[in-house]
C-alpha positions as protocol buffer text, in pm:
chain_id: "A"
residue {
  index: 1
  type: UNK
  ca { x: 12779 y: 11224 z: 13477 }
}
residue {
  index: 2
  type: UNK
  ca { x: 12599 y: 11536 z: 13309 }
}
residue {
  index: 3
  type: UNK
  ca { x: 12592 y: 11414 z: 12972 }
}
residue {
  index: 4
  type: UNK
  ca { x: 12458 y: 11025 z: 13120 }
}
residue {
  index: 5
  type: UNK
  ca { x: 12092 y: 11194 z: 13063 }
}
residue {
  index: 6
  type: UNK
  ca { x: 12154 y: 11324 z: 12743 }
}
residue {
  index: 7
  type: UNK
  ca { x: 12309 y: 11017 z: 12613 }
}
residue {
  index: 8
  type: UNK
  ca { x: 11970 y: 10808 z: 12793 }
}
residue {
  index: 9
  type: UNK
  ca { x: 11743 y: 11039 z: 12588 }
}
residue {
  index: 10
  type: UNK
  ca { x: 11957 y: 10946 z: 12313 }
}
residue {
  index: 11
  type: UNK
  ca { x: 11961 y: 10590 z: 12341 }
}
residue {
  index: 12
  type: UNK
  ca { x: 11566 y: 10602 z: 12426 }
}
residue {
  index: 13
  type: UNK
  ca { x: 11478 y: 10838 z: 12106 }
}
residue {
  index: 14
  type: UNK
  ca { x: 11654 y: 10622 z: 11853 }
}
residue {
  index: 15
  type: UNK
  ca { x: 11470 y: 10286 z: 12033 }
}
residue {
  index: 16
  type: UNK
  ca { x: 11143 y: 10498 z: 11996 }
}
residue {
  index: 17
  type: UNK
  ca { x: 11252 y: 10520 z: 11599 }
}
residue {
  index: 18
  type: UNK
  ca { x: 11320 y: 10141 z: 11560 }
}
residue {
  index: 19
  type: UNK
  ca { x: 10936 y: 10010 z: 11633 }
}
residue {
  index: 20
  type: UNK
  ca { x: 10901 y: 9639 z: 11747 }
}
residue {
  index: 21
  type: UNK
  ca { x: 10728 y: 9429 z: 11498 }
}
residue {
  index: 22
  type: UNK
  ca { x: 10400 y: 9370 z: 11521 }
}
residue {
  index: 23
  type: UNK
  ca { x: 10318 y: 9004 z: 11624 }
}
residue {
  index: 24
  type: UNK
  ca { x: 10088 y: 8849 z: 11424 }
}
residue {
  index: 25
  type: UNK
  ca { x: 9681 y: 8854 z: 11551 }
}
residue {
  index: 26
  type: UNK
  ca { x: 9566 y: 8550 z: 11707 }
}
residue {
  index: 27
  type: UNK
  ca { x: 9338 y: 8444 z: 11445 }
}
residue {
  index: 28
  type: UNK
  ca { x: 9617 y: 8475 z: 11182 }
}
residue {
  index: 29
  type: UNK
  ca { x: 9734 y: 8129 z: 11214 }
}
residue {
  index: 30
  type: UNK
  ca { x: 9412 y: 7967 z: 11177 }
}
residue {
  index: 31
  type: UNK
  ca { x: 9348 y: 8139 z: 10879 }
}
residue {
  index: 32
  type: UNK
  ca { x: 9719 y: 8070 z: 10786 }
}
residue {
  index: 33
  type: UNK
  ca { x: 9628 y: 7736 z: 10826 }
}
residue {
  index: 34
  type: UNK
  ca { x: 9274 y: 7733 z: 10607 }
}
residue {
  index: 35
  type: UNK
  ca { x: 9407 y: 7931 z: 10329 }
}
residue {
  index: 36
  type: UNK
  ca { x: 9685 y: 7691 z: 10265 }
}
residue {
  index: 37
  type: UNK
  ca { x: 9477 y: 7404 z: 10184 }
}
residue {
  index: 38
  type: UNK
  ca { x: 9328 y: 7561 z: 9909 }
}
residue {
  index: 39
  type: UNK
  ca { x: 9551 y: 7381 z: 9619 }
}
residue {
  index: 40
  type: UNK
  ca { x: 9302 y: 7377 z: 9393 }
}
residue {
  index: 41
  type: UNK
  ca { x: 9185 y: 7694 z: 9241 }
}
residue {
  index: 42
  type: UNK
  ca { x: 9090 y: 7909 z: 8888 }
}
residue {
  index: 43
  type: UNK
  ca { x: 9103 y: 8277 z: 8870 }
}
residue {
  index: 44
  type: UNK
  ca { x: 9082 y: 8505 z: 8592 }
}
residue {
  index: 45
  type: UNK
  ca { x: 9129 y: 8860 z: 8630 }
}
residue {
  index: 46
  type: UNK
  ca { x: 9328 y: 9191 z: 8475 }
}
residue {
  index: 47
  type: UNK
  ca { x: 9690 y: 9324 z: 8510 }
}
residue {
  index: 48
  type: UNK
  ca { x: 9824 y: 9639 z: 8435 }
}
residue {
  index: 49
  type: UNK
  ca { x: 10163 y: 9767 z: 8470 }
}
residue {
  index: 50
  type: UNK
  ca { x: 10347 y: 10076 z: 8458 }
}
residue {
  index: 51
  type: UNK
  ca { x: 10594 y: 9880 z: 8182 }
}
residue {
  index: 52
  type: UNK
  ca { x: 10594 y: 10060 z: 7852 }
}
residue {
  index: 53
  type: UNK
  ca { x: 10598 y: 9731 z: 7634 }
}
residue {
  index: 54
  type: UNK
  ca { x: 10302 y: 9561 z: 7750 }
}
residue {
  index: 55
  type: UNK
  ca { x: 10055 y: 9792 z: 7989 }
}
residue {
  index: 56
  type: UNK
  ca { x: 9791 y: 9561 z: 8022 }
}
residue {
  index: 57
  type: UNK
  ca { x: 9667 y: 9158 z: 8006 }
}
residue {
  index: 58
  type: UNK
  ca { x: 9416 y: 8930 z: 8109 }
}
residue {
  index: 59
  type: UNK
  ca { x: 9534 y: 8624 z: 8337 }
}
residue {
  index: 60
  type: UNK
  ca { x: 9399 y: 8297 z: 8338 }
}
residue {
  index: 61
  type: UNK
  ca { x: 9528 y: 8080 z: 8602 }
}
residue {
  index: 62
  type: UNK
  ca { x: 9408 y: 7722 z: 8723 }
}
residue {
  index: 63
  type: UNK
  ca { x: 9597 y: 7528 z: 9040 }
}
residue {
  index: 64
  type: UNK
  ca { x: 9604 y: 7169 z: 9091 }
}
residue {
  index: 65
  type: UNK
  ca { x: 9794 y: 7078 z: 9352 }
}
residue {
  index: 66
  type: UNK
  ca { x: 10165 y: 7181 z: 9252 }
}
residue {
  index: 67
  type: UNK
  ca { x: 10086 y: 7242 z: 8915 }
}
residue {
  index: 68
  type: UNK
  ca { x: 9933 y: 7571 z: 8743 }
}
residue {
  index: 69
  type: UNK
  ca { x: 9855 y: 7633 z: 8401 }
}
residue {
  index: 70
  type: UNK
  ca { x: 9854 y: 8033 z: 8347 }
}
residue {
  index: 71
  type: UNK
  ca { x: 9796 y: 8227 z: 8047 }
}
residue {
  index: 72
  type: UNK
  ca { x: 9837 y: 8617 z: 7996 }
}
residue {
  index: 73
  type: UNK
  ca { x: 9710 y: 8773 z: 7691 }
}
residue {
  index: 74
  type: UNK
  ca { x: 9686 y: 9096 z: 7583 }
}
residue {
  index: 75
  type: UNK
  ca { x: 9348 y: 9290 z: 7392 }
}
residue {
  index: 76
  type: UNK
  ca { x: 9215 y: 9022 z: 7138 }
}
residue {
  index: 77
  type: UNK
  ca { x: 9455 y: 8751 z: 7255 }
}
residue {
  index: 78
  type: UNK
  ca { x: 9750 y: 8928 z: 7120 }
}
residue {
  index: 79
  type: UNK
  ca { x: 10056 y: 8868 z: 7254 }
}
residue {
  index: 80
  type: UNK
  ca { x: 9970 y: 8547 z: 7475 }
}
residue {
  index: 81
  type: UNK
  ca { x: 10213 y: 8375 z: 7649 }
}
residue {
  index: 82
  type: UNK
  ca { x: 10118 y: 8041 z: 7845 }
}
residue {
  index: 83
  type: UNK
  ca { x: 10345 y: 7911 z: 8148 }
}
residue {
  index: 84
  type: UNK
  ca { x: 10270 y: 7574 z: 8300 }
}
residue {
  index: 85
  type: UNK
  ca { x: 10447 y: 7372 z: 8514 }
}
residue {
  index: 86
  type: UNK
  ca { x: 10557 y: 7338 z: 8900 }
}
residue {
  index: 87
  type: UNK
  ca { x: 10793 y: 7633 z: 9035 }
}
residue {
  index: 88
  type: UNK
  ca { x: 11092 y: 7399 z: 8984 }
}
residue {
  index: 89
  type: UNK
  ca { x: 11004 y: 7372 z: 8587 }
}
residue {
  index: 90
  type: UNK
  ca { x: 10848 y: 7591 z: 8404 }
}
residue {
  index: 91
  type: UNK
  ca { x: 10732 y: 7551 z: 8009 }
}
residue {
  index: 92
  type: UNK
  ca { x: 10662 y: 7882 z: 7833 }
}
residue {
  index: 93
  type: UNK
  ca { x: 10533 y: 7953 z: 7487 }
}
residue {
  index: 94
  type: UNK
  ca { x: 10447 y: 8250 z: 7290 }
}
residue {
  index: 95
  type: UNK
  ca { x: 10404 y: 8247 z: 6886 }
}
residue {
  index: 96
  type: UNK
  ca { x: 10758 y: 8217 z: 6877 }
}
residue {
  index: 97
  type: UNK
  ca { x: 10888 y: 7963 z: 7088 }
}
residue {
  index: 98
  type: UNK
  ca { x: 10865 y: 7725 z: 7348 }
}
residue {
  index: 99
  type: UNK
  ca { x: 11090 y: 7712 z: 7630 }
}
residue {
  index: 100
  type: UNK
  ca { x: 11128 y: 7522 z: 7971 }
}
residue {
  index: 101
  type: UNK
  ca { x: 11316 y: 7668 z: 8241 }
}
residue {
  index: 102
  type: UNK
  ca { x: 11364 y: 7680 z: 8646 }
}
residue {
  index: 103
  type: UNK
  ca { x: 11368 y: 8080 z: 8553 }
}
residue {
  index: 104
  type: UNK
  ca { x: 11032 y: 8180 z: 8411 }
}
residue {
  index: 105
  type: UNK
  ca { x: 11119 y: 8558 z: 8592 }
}
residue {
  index: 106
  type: UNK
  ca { x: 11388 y: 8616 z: 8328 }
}
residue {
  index: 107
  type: UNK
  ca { x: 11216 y: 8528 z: 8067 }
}
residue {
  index: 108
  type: UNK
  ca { x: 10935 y: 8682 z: 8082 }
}
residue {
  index: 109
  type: UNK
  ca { x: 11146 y: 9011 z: 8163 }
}
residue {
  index: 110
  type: UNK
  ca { x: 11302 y: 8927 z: 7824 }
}
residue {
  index: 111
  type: UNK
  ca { x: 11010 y: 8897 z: 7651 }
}
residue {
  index: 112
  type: UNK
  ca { x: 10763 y: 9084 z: 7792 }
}
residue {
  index: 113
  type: UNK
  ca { x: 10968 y: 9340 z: 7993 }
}
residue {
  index: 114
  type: UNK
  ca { x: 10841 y: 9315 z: 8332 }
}
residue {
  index: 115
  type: UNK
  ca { x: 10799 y: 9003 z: 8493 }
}
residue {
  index: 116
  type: UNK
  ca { x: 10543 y: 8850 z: 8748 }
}
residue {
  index: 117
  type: UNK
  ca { x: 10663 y: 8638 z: 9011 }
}
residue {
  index: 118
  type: UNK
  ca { x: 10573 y: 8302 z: 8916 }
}
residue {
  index: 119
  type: UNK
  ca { x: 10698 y: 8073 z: 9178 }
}
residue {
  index: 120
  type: UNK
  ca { x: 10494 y: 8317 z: 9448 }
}
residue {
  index: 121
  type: UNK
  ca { x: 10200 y: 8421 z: 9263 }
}
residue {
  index: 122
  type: UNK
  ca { x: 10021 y: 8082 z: 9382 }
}
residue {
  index: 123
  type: UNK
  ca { x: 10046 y: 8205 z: 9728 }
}
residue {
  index: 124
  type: UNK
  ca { x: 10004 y: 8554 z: 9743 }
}
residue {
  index: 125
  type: UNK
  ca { x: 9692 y: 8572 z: 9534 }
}
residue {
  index: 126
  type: UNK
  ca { x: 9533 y: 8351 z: 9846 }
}
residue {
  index: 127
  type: UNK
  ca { x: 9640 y: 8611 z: 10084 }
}
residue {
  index: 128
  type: UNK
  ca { x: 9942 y: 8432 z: 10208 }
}
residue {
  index: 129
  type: UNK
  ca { x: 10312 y: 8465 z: 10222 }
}
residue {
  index: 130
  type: UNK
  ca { x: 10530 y: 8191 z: 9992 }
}
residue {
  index: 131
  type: UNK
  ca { x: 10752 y: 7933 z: 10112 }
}
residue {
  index: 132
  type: UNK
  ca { x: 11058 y: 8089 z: 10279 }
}
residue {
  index: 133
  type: UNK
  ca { x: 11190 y: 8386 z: 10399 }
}
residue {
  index: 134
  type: UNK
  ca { x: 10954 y: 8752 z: 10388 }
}
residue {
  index: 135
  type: UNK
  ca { x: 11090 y: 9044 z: 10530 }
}
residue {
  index: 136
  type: UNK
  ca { x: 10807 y: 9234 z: 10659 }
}
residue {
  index: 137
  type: UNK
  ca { x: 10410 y: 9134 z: 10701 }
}
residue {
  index: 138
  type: UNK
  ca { x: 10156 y: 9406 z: 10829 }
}
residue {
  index: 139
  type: UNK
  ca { x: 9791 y: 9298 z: 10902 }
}
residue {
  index: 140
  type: UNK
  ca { x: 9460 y: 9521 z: 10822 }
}
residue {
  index: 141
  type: UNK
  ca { x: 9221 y: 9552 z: 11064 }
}
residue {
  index: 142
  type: UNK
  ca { x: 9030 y: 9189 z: 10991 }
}
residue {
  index: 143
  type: UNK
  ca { x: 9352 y: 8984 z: 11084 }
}
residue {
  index: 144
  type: UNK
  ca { x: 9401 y: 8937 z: 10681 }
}
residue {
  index: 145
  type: UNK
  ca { x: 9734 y: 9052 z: 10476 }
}
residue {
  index: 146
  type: UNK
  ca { x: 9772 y: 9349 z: 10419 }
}
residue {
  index: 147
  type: UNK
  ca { x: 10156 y: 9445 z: 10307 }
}
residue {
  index: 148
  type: UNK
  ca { x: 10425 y: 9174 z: 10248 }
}
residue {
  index: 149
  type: UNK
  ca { x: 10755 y: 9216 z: 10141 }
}
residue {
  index: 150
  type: UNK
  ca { x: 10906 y: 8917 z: 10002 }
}
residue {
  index: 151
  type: UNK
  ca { x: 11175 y: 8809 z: 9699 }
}
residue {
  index: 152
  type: UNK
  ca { x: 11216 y: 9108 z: 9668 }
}
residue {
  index: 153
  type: UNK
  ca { x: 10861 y: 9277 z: 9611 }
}
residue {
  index: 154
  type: UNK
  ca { x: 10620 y: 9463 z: 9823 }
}
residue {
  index: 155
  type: UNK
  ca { x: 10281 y: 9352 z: 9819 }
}
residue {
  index: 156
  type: UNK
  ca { x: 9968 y: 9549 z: 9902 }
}
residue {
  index: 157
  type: UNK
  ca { x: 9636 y: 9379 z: 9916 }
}
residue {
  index: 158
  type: UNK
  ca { x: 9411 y: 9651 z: 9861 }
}
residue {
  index: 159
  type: UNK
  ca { x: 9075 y: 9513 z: 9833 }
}
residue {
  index: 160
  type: UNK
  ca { x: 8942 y: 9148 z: 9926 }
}
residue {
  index: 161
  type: UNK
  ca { x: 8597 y: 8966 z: 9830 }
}
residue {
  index: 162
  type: UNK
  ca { x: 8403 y: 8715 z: 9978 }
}
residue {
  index: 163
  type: UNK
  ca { x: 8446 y: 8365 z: 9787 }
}
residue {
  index: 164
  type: UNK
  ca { x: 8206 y: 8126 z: 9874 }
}
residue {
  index: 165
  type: UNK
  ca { x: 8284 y: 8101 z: 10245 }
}
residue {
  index: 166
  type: UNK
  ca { x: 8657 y: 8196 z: 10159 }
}
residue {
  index: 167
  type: UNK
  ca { x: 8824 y: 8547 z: 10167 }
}
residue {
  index: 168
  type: UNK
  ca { x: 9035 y: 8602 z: 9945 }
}
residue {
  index: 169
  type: UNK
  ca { x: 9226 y: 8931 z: 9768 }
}
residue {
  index: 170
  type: UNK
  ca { x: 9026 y: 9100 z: 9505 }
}
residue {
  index: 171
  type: UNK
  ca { x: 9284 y: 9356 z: 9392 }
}
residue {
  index: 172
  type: UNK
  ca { x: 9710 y: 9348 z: 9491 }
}
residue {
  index: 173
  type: UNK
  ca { x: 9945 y: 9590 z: 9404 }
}
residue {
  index: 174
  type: UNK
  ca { x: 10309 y: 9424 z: 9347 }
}
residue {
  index: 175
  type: UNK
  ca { x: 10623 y: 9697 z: 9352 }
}
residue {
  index: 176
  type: UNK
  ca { x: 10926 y: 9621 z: 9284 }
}
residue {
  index: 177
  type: UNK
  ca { x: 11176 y: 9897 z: 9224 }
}
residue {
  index: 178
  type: UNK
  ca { x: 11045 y: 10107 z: 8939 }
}
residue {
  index: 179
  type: UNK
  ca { x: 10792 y: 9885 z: 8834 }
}
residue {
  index: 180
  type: UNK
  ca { x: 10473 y: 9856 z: 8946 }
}
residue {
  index: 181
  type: UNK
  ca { x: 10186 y: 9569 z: 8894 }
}
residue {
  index: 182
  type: UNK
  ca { x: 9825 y: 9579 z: 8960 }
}
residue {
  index: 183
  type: UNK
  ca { x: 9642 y: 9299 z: 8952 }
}
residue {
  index: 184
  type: UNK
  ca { x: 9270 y: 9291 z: 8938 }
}
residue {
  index: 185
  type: UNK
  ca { x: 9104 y: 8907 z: 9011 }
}
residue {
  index: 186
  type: UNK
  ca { x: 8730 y: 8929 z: 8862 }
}
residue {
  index: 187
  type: UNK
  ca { x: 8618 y: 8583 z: 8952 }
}
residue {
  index: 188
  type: UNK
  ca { x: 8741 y: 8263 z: 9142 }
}
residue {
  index: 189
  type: UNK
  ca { x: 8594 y: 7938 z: 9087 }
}
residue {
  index: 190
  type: UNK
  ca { x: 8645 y: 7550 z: 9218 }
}
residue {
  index: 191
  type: UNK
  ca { x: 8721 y: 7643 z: 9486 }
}
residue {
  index: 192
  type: UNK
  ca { x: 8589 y: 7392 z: 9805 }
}
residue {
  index: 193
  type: UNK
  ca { x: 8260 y: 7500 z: 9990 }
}
C-alpha cells in the first residue's frame, strides 16, 4: 500500500508527458470545406533546398481539376523538368527524356536528387492536408495550418497572404529526414472571387 502513491504519481506524470491532441477549431471545417473547392489554380513561386545538386528553382504550376501541369527550372531555364498529369500518371521530361510513371517521387530523386511530393503538393500549397492518412496537424492562432505531418514529411506553413478573398500559404517549409525544402509562392492567379 506505500508504494500505491508512488506508482499514482507515476502513472499521472507519464499521462502528463503524453498530451491529448488538440481537436481541431470550430471554424476549421468550414474552411476545410472552402479551400477544397478550389481545383482550379496557377502559382508561380521559388524553391530552395538544402540538396547539393540542385539548390534552387522556379515552379510554375497550373490546376485544372485533377490535372496539373508543373514546371521547375533552374537560373535561365536550365535544368527544367516539366511533370503533367493526374497523381495516378505522371509524364516527365527534361532535355533528355520523357517518361510516364505512377512514381514521379523516384524520379525526380534520380534526377534531380531531392524530390517534391507530387501527388500532395496540390493540397498542401492550399493549406490543406491530402487525401488519406496524416499523422499530426497543429493549428496557428487564425484556425489555419500550421504543421502537418503526412507521407512522410513535416510541413510548416510559415507565412500566409491574402488572395483575393482566399487565404492561402505564402511560404512552407517541407522536411523530410535530412532534406529540407522551402518553398516561396510569389503570386496566385485564377483563382474564383
Amino acid at each position: 500500500m506505500r508504494g500505491l502513491p508512488l506508482l499514482l504519481g507515476l502513472g499521472l506524470s507519464a499521462c502528463a508527458l503524453q498530451p491529448a491532441p488538440m481537436p481541431p477549431p470550430q471554424s476549421w471545417a468550414k474552411r476545410q470545406a472552402e479551400l477544397v473547392t478550389l481545383v482550379h489554380f496557377n502559382l508561380s513561386g521559388r524553391i530552395s533546398s538544402n540538396a547539393a545538386a540542385v539548390p534552387s528553382a522556379r515552379l510554375n504550376w497550373r490546376q485544372t481539376g485533377p490535372s496539373f501541369e508543373a514546371l521547375l527550372s533552374g537560373p535561365f531555364g536550365a535544368g527544367a523538368v516539366s511533370i503533367s498529369g493526374t497523381p495516378e500518371d505522371v509524364l516527365l521530361r527534361n532535355s533528355q527524356e520523357t517518361v510516364r510513371t505512377a512514381q514521379p517521387e523516384a524520379w525526380l530523386r534520380e534526377r534531380v536528387g531531392w524530390s517534391l511530393p507530387v501527388r500532395s503538393l496540390r493540397y498542401w500549397v492550399l493549406g490543406l492536408p491530402a487525401p488519406g492518412d496524416y499523422v499530426q496537424q497543429v493549428w496557428d492562432d487564425r484556425q489555419r495550418l500550421g504543421v502537418l505531418v503526412q507521407s512522410g514529411w513535416t510541413l510548416k506553413f510559415e507565412q500566409y497572404q491574402l488572395v483575393e478573398r482566399w487565404e492561402l500559404p505564402r511560404l512552407l517549409v517541407l522536411e523530410r529526414g535530412d532534406l529540407r525544402v522551402k518553398l516561396l509562392i510569389d503570386e496566385w492567379r485564377d483563382l474564383p472571387t
